[in-house]
Every structure is written in C-alpha cells, then in structure tokens.
C-alpha positions as protocol buffer text, in pm:
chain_id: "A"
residue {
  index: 1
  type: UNK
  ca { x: -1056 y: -154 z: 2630 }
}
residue {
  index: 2
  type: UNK
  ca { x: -1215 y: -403 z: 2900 }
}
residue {
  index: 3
  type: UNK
  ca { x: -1511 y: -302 z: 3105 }
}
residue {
  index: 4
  type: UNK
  ca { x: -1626 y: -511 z: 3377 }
}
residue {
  index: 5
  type: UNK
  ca { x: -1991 y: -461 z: 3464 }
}
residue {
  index: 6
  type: UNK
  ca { x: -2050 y: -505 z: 3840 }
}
residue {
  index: 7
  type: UNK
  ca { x: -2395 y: -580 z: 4015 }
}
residue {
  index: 8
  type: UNK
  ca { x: -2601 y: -302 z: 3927 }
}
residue {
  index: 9
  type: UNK
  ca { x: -3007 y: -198 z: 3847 }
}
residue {
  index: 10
  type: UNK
  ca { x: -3072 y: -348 z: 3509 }
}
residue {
  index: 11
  type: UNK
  ca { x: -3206 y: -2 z: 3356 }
}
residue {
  index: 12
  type: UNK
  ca { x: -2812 y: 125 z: 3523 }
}
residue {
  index: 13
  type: UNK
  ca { x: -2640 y: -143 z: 3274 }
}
residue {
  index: 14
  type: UNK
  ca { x: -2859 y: -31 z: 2969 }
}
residue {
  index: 15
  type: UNK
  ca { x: -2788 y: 358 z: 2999 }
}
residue {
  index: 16
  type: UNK
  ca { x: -2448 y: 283 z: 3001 }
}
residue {
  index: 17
  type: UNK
  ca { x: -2460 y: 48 z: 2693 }
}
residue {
  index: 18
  type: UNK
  ca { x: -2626 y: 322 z: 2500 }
}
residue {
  index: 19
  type: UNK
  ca { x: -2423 y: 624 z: 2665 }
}
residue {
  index: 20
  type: UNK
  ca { x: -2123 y: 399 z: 2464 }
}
residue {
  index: 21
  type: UNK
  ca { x: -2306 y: 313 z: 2131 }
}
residue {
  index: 22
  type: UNK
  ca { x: -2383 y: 703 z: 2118 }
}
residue {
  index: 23
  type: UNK
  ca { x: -2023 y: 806 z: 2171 }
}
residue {
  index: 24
  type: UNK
  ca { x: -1930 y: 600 z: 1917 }
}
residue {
  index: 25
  type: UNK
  ca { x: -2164 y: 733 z: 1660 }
}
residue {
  index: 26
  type: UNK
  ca { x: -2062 y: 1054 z: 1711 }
}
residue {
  index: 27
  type: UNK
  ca { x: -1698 y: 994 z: 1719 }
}
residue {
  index: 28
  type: UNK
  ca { x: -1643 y: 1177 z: 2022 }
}
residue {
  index: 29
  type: UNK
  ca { x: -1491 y: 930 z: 2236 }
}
residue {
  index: 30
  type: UNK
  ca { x: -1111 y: 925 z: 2217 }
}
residue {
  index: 31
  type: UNK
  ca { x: -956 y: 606 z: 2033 }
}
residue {
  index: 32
  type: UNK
  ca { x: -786 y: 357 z: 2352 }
}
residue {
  index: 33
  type: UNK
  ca { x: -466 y: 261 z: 2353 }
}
residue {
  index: 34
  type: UNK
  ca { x: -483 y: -143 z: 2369 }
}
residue {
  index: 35
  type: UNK
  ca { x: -451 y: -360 z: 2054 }
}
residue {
  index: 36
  type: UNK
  ca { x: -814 y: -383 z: 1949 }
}
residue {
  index: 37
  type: UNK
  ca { x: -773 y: -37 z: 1894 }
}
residue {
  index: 38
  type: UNK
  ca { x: -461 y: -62 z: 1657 }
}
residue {
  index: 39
  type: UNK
  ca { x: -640 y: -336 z: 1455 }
}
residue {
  index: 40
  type: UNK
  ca { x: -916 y: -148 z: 1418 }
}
residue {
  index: 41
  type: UNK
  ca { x: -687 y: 115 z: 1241 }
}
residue {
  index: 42
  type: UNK
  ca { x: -483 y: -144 z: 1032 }
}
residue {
  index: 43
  type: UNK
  ca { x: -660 y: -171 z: 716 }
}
residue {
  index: 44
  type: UNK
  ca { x: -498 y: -413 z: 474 }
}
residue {
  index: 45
  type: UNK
  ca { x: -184 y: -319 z: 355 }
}
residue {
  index: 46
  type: UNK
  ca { x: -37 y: -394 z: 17 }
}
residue {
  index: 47
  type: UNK
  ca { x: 328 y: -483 z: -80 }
}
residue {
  index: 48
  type: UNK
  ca { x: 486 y: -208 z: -256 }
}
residue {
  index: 49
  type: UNK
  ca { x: 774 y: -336 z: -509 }
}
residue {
  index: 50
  type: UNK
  ca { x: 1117 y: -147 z: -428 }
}
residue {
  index: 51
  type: UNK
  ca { x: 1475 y: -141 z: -598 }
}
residue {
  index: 52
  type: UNK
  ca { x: 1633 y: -472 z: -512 }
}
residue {
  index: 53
  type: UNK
  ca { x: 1353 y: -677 z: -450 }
}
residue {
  index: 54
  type: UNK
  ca { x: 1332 y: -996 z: -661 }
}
residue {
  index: 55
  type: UNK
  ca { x: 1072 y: -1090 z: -846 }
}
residue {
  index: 56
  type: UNK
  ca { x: 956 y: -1418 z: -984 }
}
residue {
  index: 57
  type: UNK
  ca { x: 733 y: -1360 z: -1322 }
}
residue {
  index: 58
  type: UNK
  ca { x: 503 y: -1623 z: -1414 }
}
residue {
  index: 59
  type: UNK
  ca { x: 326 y: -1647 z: -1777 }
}
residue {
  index: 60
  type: UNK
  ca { x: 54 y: -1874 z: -1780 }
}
residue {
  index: 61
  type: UNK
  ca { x: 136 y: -2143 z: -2050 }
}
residue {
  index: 62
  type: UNK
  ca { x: 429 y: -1963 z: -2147 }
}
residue {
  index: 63
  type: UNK
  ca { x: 755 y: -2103 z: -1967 }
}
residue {
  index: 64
  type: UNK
  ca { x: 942 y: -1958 z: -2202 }
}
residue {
  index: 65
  type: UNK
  ca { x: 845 y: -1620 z: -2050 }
}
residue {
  index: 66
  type: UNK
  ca { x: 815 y: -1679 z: -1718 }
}
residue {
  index: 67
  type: UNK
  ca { x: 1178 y: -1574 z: -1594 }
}
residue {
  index: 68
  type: UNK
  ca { x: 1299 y: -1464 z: -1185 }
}
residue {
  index: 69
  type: UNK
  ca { x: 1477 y: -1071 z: -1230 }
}
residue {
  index: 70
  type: UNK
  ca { x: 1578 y: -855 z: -978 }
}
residue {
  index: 71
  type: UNK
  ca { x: 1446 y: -521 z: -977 }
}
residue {
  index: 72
  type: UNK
  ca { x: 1760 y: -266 z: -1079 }
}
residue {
  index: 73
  type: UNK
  ca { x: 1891 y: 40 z: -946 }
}
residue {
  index: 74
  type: UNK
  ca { x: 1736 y: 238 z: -1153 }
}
residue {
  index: 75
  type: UNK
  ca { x: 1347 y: 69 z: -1073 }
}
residue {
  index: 76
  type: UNK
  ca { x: 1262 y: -130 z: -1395 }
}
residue {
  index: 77
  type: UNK
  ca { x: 1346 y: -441 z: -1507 }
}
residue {
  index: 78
  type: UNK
  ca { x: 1344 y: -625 z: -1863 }
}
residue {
  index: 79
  type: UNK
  ca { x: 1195 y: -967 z: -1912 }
}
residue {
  index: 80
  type: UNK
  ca { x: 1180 y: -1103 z: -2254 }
}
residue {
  index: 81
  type: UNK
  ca { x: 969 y: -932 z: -2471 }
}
residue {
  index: 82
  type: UNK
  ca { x: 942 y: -673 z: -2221 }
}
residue {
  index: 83
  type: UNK
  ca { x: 1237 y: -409 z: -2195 }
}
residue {
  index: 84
  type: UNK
  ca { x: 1296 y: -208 z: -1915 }
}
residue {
  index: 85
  type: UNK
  ca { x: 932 y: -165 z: -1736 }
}
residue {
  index: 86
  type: UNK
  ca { x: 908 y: 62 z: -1413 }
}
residue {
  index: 87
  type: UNK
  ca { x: 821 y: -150 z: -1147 }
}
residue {
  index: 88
  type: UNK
  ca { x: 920 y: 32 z: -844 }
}
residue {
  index: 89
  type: UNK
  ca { x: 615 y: 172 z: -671 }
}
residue {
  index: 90
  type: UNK
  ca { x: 354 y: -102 z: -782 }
}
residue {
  index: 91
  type: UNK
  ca { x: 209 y: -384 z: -582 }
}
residue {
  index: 92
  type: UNK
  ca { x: 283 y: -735 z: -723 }
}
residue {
  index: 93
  type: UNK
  ca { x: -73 y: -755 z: -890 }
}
residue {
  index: 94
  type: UNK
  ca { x: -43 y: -379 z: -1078 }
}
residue {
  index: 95
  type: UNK
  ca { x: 275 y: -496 z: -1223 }
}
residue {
  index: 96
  type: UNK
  ca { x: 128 y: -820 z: -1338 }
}
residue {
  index: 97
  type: UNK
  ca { x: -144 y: -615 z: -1504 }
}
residue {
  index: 98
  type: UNK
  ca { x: 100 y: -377 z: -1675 }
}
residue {
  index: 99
  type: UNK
  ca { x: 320 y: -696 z: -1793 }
}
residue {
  index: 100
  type: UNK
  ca { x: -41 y: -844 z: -1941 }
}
residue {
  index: 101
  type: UNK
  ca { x: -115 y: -504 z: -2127 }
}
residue {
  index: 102
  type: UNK
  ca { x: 225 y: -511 z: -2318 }
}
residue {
  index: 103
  type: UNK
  ca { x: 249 y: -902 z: -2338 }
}
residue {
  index: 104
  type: UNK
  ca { x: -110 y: -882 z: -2553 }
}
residue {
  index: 105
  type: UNK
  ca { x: 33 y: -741 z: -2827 }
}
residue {
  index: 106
  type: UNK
  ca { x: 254 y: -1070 z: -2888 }
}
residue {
  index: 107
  type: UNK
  ca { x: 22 y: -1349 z: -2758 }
}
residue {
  index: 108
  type: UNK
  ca { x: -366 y: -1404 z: -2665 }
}
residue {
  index: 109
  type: UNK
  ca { x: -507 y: -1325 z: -2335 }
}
residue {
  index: 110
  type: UNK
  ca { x: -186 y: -1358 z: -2135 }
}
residue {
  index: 111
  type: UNK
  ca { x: -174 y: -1441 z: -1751 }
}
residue {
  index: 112
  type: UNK
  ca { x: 96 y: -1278 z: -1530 }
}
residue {
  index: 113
  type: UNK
  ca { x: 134 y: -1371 z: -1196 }
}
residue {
  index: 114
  type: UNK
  ca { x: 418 y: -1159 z: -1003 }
}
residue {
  index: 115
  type: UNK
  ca { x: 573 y: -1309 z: -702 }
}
residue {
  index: 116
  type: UNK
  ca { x: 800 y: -1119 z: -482 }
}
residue {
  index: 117
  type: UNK
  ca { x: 1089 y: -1370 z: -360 }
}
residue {
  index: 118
  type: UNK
  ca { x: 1305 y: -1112 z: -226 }
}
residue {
  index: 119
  type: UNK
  ca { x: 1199 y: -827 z: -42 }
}
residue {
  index: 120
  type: UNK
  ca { x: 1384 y: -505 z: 25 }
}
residue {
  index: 121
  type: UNK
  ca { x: 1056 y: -227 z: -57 }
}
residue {
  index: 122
  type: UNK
  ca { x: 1069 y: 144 z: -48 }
}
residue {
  index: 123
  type: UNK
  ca { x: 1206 y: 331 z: 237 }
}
residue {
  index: 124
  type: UNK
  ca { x: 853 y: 431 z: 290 }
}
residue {
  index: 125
  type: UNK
  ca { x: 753 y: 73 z: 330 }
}
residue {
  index: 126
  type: UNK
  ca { x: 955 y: -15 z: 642 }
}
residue {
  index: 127
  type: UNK
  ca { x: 923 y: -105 z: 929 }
}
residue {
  index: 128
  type: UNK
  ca { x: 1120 y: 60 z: 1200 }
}
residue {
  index: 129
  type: UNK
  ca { x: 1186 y: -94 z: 1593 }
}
residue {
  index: 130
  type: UNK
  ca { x: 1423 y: 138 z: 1790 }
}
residue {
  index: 131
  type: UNK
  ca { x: 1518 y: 85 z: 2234 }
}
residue {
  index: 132
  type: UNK
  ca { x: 1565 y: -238 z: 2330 }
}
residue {
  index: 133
  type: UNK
  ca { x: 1533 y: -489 z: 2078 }
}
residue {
  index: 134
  type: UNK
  ca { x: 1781 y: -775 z: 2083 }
}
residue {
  index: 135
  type: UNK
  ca { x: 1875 y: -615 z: 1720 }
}
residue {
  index: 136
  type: UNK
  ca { x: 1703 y: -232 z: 1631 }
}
residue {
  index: 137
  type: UNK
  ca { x: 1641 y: -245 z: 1290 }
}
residue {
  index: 138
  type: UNK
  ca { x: 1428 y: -114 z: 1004 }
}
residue {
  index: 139
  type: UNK
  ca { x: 1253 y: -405 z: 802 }
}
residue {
  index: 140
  type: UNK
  ca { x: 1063 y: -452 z: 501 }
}
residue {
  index: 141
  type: UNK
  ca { x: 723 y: -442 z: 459 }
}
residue {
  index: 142
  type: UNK
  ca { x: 548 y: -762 z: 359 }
}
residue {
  index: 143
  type: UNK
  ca { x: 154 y: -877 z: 314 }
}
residue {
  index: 144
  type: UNK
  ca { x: 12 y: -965 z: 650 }
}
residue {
  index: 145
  type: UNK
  ca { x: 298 y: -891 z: 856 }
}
residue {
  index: 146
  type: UNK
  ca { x: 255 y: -916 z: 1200 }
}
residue {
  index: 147
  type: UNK
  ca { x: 352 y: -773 z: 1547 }
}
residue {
  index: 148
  type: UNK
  ca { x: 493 y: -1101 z: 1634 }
}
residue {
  index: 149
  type: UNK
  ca { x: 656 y: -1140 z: 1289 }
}
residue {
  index: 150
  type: UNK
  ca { x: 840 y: -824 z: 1361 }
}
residue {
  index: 151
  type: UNK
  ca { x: 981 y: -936 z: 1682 }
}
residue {
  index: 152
  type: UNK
  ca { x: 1081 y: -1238 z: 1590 }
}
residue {
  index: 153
  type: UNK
  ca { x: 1260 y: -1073 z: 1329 }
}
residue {
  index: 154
  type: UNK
  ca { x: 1451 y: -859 z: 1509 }
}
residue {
  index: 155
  type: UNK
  ca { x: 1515 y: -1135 z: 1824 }
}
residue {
  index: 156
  type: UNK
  ca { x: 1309 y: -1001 z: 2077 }
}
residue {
  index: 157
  type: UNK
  ca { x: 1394 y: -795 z: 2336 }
}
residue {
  index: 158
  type: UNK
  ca { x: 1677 y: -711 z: 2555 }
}
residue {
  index: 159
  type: UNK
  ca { x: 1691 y: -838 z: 2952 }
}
residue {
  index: 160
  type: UNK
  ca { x: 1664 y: -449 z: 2998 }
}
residue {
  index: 161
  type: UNK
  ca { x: 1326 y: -391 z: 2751 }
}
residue {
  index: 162
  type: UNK
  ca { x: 1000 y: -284 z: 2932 }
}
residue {
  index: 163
  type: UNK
  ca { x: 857 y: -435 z: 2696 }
}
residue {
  index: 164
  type: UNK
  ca { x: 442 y: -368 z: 2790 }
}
residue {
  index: 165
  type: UNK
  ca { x: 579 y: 68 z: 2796 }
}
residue {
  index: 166
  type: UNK
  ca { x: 600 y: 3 z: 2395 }
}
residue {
  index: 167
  type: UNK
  ca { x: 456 y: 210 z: 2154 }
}
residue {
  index: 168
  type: UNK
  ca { x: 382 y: 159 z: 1812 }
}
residue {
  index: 169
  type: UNK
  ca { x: 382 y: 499 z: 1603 }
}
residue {
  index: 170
  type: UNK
  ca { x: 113 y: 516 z: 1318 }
}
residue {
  index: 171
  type: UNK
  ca { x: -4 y: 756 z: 1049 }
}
residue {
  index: 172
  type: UNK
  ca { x: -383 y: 755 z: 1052 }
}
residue {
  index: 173
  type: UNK
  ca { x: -549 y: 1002 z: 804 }
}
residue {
  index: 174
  type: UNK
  ca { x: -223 y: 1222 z: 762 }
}
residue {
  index: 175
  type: UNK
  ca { x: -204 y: 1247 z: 1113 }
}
residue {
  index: 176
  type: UNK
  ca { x: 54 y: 1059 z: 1338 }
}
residue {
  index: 177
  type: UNK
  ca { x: -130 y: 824 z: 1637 }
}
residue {
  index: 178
  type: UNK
  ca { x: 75 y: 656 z: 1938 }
}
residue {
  index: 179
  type: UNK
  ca { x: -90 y: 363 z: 2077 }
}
residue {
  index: 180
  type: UNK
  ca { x: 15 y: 102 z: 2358 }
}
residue {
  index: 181
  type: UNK
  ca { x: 166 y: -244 z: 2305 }
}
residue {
  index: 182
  type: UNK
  ca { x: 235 y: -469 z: 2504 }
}
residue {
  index: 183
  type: UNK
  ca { x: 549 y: -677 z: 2350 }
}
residue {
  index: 184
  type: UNK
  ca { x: 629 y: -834 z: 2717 }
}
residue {
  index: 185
  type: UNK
  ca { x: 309 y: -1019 z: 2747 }
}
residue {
  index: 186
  type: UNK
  ca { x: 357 y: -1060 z: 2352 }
}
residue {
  index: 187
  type: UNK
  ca { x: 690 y: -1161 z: 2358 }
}
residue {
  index: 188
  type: UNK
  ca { x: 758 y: -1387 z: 2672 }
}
residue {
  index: 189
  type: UNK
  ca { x: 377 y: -1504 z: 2795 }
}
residue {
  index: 190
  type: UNK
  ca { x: 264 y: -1577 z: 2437 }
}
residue {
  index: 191
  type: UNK
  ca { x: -64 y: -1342 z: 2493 }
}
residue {
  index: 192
  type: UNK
  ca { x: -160 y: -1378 z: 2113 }
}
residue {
  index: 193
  type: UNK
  ca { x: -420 y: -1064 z: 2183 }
}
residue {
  index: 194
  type: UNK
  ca { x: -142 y: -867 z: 2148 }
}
residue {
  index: 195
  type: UNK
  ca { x: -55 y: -961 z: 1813 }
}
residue {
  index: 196
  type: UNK
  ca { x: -179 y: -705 z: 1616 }
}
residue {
  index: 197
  type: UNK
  ca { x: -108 y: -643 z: 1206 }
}
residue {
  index: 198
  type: UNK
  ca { x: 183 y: -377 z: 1118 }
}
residue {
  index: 199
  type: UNK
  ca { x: 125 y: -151 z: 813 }
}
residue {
  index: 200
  type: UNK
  ca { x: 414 y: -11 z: 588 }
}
residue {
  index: 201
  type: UNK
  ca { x: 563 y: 303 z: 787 }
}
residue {
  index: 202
  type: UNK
  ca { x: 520 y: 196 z: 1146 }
}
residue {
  index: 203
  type: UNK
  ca { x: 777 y: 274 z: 1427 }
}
residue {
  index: 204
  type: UNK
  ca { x: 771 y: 87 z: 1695 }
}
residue {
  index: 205
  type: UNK
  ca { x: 972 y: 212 z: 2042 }
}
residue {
  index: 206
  type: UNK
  ca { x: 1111 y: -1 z: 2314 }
}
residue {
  index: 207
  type: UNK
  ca { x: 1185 y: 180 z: 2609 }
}
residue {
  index: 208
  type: UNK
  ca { x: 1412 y: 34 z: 2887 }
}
residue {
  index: 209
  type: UNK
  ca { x: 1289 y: -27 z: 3248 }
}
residue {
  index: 210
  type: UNK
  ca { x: 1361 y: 175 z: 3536 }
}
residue {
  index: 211
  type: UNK
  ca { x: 1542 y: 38 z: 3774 }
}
C-alpha cells in the first residue's frame, strides 16, 4: 500500500503515523491487496518429495553409495544398503536424515545429501495458473519459486490477459485469502515489485479484458 503524505501541520503527519502503528498492533486493519502484502504472508516454503521425482543421493566419501533413483509409484525407493524407504512426503533434508539413521548401522557418521533433479511433487504442492496464460497449467512446487518463475513457465500471457485484474489464491492459517497481482506490469514492463514468492498450493487466475 503507498501513501503519499501531502503538506500538512507536523503534529497532523505524526497522529497519522501512530493512528497506523496502532492498527497494526492490534490487527485490526484489513491485510491490502498489493504484493508487499503477499510477501509478507509467504513464509519459506519447503520442497516436498512426490512420486516421480528424481532424486540424486550423495554419501559423503562413499561413491559407492551415492546413486541417482527415481522415486516409484508406490513412494519409496531402494538405494544400496537401503531397501525400499518412504520418501514421498519428506523434504530433501528429512530424507537425508532418515537415509543417515539407517546408513549408521553399516558405516561411521555418514553424510547424506539429497538432491532433487527431477521434480513432479504432490498434488498438494502445485502450483495452479488458470484464464489467460499463453499455456494454463498446474506446476510443481520448487524452493524459492517465484511469481516471475511461474510465468515464464507457463509463457506468459495471452494478447487477451488483463493481466494487472490477477489474483493469486492463498491459504493463510486454514483460511483461503485473494490478493491482487499485477502480472501486466510484471510480465511486459519488467516492474520487479511485483515479483513476489509462490508457496506450494497457490492458484493463480487470469482474467481476460473487457473489450
């Protein structure tokens, strides 16, 4: 939200700076609808391992180990001396730390790093742009994804998109929150304000102009 101060007594400028700080403490404003608002909400999200994805497993000084398996059908996968291990539903890093636990019992103080090379994630973990992208799609979730990132992804929008009428859907605290977003001045005026993070879940609805 931008407020522009005009010329006004200096006590004038001061209530209104605390009239905001107060709101805010009490949580009684309403959230806005720009981008700052949205970030504020973002939160780092995690990568969530799904069926499909690929995943390159390193052991530390152990080469012999350190193999690249897709994650099966069924959500596990077997590396060697590791049979069939859920990892559907972890992040990279609690996999890794599951892999150590069962890898200590055949060497000392192992080192897992997982890598995801692949990504497909859980249907919970997409990403979902409907209206008037150049290609509608739902896409995975990966660390530090942006707004941008999705777009590009999907080829921007359409010669019909009204692209600054977007909306990004988000759940916030079980609840579901619409905010603003404005993919035009994103998209084809490079306004890099506008380039907020997307979390695992998001919707995010092109509508088309009105001619």
């Amino acid at each position: 939200m931008r407020v522009t101060l005009v010329s006004k007594p200096f006590t004038t400028m001061w209530t209104f700076l605390a009239t905001l700080l107060l709101a805010s403490a009490c949580g009684s404003a309403p959230p806005s609808t720009g981008a700052g608002n949205i970030a504020a909400v973002s939160g780092t999200g995690e990568y969530i391992i799904g069926p499909g994805d690929t995943l390159n497993i390193f052991v530390w000084r152990n080469e012999d180990l350190s193999v690249t398996v897709p994650v099966r059908p069924d959500g596990k996968i077997s590396t060697p001396l590791i049979e069939d291990m859920v990892a559907v539903g972890k992040s990279p890093s609690a996999l890794a730390r599951d892999m150590e636990e069962v890898l200590a019992e055949f060497i000392r103080n192992p080192k897992v790093n997982v890598i995801v090379e692949g990504f497909v994630g859980t249907f919970g973990e997409k990403v979902r742009i409907l209206g008037q992208a150049a290609s509608p799609q739902a896409i995975p979730y990966r660390d530090k994804l942006t707004l941008l990132d999705v777009m590009i992804e999907v080829g921007g929008l359409t010669q019909f998109a009204a692209g600054n009428r977007s909306k990004l859907v988000r759940v916030v605290d079980g609840k579901s929150q619409e905010f603003r977003i404005r993919l035009d001045d994103l998209v084809n005026k490079g306004d890099l304000d506008e380039n907020i993070p997307v979390m695992p879940g998001d919707v995010i609805i092109i509508p088309e102009s009105v001619f």
